[in-house]
C-alpha positions in Angstrom: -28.6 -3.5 -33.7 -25.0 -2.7 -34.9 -22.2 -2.9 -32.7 -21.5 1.0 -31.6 -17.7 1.4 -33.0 -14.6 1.7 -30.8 -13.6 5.4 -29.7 -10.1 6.7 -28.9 -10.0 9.2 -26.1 -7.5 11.6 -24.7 -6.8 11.2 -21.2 -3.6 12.7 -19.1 -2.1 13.0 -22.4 -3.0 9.5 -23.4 -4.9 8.2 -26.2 -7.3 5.0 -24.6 -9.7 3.1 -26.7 -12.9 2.4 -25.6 -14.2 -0.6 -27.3 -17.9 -1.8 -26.9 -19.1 1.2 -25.4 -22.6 -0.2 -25.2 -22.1 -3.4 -23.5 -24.6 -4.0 -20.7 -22.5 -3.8 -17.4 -24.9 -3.4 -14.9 -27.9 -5.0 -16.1 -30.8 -4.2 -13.8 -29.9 -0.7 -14.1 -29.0 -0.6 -17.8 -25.8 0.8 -17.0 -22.9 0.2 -19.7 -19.0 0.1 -20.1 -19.4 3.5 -21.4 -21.2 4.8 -17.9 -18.4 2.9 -16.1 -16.0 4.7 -18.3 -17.9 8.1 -18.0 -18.1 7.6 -14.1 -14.0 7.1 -13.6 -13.3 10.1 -15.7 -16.0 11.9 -13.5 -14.6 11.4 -10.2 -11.1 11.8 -11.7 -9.5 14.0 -8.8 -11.2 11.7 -6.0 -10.2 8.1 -7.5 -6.9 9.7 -8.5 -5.9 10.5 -4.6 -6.9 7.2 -3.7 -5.0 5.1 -6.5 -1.7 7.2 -7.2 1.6 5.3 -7.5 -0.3 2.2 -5.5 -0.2 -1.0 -6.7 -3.8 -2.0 -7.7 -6.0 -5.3 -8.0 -8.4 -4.9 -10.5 -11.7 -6.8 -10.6 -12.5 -7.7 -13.5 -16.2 -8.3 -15.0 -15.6 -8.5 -18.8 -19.2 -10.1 -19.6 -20.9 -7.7 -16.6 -21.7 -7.8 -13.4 -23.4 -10.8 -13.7 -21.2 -12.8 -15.8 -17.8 -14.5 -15.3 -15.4 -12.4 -12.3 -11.8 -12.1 -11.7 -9.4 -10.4 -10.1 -6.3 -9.3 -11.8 -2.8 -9.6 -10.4 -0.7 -9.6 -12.4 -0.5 -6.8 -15.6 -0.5 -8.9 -18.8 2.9 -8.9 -20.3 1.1 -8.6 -24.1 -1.3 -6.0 -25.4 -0.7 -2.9 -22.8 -0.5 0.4 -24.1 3.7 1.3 -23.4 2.9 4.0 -21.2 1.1 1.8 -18.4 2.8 1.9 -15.2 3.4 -0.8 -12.9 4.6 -2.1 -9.4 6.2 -5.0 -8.0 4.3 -6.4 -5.0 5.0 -9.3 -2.8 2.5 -11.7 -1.8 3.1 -13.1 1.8 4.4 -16.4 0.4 7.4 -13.7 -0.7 6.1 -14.5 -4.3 5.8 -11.5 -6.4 3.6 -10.1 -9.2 3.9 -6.8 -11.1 0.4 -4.3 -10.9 -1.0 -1.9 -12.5 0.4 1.3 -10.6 -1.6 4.1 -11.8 0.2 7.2 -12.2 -2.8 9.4 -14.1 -6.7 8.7 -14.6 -5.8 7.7 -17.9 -4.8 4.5 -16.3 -7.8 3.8 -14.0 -9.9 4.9 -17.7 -7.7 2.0 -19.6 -8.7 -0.2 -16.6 -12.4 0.3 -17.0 -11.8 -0.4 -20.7 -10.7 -3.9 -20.0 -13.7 -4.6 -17.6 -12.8 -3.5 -14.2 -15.7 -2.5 -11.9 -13.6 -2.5 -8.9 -10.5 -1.0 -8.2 -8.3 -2.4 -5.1 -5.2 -0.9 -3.8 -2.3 -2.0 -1.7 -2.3 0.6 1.1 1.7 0.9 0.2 3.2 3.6 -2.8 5.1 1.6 -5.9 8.3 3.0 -4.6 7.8 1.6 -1.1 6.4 -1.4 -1.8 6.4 -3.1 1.8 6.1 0.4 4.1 2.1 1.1 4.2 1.5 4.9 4.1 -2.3 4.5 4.8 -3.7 2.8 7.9 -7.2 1.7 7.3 -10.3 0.7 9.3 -12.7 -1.3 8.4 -16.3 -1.6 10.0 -17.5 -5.1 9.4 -21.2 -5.3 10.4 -22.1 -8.6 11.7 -25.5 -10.8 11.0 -28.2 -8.6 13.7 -26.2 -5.0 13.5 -27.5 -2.2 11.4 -25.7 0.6 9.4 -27.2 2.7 12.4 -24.6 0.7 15.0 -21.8 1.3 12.1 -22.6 4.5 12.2 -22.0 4.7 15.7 -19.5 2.5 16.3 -17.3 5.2 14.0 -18.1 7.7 15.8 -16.2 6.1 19.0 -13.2 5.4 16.8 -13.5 9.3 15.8 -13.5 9.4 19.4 -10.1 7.7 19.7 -8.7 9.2 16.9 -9.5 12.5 18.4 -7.5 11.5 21.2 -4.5 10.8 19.9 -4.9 14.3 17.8 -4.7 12.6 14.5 -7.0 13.2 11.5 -9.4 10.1 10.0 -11.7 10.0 6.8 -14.9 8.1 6.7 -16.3 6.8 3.5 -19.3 4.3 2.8 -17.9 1.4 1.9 -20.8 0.9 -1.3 -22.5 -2.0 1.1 -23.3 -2.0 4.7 -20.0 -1.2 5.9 -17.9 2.0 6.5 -14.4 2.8 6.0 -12.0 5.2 8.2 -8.8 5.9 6.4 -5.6 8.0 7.5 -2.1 8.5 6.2 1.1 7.1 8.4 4.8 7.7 7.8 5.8 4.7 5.4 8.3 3.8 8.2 6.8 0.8 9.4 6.2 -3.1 8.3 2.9 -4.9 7.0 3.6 -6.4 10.5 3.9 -3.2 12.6 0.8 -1.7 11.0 -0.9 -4.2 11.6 -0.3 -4.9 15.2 -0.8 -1.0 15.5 -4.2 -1.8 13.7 -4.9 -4.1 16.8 -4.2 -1.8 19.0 -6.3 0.9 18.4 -9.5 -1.6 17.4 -9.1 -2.6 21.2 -8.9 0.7 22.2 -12.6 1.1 20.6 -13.6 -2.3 22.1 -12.7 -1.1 25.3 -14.9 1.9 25.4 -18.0 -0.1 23.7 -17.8 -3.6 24.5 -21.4 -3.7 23.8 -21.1 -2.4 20.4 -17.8 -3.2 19.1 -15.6 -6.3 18.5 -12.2 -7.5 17.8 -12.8 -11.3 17.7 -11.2 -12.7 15.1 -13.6 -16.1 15.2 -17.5 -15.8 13.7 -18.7 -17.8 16.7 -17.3 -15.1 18.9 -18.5 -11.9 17.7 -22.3 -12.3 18.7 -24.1 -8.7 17.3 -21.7 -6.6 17.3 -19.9 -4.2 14.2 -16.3 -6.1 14.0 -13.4 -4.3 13.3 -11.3 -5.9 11.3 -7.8 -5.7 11.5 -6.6 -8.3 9.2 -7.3 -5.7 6.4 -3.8 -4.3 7.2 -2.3 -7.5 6.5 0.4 -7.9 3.6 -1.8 -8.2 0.4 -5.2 -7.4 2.1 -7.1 -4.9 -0.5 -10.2 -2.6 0.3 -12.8 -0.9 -2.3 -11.0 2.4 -2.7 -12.9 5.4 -2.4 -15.2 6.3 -5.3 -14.7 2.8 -7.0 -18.1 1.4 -8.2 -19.6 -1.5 -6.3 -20.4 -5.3 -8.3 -24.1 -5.1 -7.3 -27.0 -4.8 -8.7 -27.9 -1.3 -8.0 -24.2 -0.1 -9.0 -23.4 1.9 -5.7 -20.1 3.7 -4.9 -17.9 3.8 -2.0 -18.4 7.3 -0.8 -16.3 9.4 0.8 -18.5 11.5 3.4 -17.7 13.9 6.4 -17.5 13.1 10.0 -20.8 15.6 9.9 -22.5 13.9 6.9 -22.0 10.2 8.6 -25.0 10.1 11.0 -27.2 11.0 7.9 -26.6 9.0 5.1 -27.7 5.7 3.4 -24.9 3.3 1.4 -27.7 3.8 -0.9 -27.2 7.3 -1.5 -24.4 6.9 -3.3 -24.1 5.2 -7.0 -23.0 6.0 -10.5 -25.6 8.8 -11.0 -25.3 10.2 -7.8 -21.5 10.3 -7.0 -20.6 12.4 -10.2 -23.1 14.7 -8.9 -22.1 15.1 -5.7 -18.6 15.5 -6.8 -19.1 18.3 -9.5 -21.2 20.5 -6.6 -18.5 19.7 -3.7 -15.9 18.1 -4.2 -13.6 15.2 -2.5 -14.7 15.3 0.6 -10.5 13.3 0.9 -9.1 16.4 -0.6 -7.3 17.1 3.1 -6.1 13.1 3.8 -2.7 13.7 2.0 -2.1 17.1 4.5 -0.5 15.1 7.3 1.1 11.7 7.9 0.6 10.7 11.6 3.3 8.9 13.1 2.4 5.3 14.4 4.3 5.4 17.5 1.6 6.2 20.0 -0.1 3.3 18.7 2.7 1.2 18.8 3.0 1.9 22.9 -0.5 0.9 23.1 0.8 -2.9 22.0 3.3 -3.1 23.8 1.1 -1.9 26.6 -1.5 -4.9 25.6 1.1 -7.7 25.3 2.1 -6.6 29.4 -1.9 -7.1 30.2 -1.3 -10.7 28.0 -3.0 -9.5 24.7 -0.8 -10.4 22.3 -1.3 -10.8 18.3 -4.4 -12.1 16.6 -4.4 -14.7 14.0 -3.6 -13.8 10.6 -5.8 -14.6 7.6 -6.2 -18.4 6.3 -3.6 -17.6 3.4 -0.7 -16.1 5.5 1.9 -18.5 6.7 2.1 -18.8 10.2 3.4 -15.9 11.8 6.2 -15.5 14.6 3.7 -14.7 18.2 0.5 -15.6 16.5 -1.5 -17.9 18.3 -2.8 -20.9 17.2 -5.3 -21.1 14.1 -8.3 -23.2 15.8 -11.7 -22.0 16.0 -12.5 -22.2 19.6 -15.4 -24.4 19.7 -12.9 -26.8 17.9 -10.8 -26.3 20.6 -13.1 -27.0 22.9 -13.9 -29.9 21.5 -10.4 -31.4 21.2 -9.9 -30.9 24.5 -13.0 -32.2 25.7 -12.5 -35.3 23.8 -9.0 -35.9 25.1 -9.6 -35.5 28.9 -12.7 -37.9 28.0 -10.7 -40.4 26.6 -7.9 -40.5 29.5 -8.8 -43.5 32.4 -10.4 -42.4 35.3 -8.8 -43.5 38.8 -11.0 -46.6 38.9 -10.0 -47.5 35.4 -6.6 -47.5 36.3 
């Protein structure tokens, strides 16, 4: 069949072209660019609070789903309609690139043009590139856990949340997983968020040990939902809310109500069923830019670790060692090292 011809399309003020509108992006499902593009514009307000002014990875899947991947950087320099915007980021070798920085939908619609299926933020503004304005959670469900024990293991970090009086927003995170996301005063470092992060994943450990872990190391973590708190590290991205999923049944990451959270399936949610859901009620988000909590109750609770000796976690492969993180040796390795070398040493009778 003939190629369906390219389509220009106002957006924000901006013309975007649309080019291959049929191409197969989701194959199983027979979903195409034009769904993809269809889904973005749907969900405009509620992709639009979670990308504004934030530098953005884009994940690209030009051939579909299942073809050839990549994530984008760096905004070409040729080609790019003059009213893109863009931010400088820095990577934590203090290199830099320049992202998209979406300032309209028309953006996040030229985006989905090019091939992007995912959309991945900085949890920083373009204007304060190196202040995060948005602590985030992630629940990491580990090999024997259930979205049941996510589920529940949320619900103590509500706990805690509630606690400190401050305001969090679940969302599905399109997989197993679940997201909790709240704004912060952009007063702090990628390193002081992050250590903040700790804190308050501990704070959850401490009340469900059972359920919940901070273990930085596979071997450690046993069957429990870990909460990751590397995610708040300088140039560590999460799905945003309401960006498509790469899988095969094309699934969204949802935002959802504390109330709506013990009820749901990641299932639930996909490019048919979050327009839908969005039309009838809106962003269940809408409230998350209301108030911007300041950090420094969480900040105590470090300090108040480091005096009971738990200091900072080890940073993501990629980071360069970090001033007070401990060493980067999986503990069986460890183990091992130091099994071998009081092995080797002479015994008394030896000597």
């Amino acid at each position: 069949m003939p190629k369906a011809p390219a389509e220009e399309i106002e957006i924000a003020g901006h013309q975007v072209r649309l080019s291959s509108p049929d191409k197969i992006v989701f194959p199983r499902k027979g979903y195409t660019k034009r769904d993809v593009f269809d889904y973005y514009r749907s969900v405009g307000d509620g992709i639009m609070r979670a990308l504004h002014n934030r530098p953005t990875t884009l994940q690209r899947f030009p051939d579909g789903i299942e073809g050839e991947a990549f994530f984008q950087k760096r905004i070409p320099t040729r080609g790019v309609p003059d009213w893109i915007q863009t931010a400088q980021i820095k990577f934590p070798s203090m290199r830099t690139a320049v992202e998209l920085c979406p300032a309209d939908l028309a953006h996040v619609a030229w985006a989905a043009q090019m091939g992007t299926v995912v959309f991945h933020p900085w949890p920083v503004r373009g204007d304060r590139p190196d202040n995060p304005d948005e602590l985030r959670i992630d629940l990491d469900p580990q090999p024997g856990t259930s979205f049941a024990d996510v589920v529940s293991t949320a619900g103590v970090l509500h706990e805690v949340l509630d606690d400190l009086g401050w305001v969090g927003f679940p969302k599905t995170s399109g997989g197993r997983g679940v997201h909790i996301y709240l704004r912060i005063k952009p007063d702090w470092s990628f390193v002081e968020v992050r250590r903040a992060a700790i804190a308050l994943a501990r704070e959850a450990e401490r009340r469900r040990p059972e359920l919940i872990t901070t273990a930085w190391w596979k071997e450690e973590r046993g069957e429990r939902v870990f909460l990751d708190f590397n995610q708040m590290a300088r140039d560590r991205t999460i799905t945003c809310a309401y960006s498509l999923r790469a899988n095969e049944r094309a699934t969204a990451s949802a935002p959802v109500t504390w109330d709506e959270l013990p009820d749901v399936e990641p299932d639930d949610f996909d490019l048919r069923t979050v327009p839908k859901r969005f039309a009838e009620i809106g962003d269940p988000h809408a409230a998350i830019d209301d108030v911007a909590h300041d950090l420094a109750p969480l900040l105590e609770w470090v300090e108040r670790d480091e005096k009971n000796g738990l200091g900072d976690m080890p940073y993501p492969p990629d980071h360069p060692k970090m001033p007070g993180e401990p060493p980067r040796v999986q503990p069986s390795r460890k183990n091992a090292a130091n099994w071998a070398s009081e092995s080797s040493e002479p015994s008394e009778s030896e000597g």
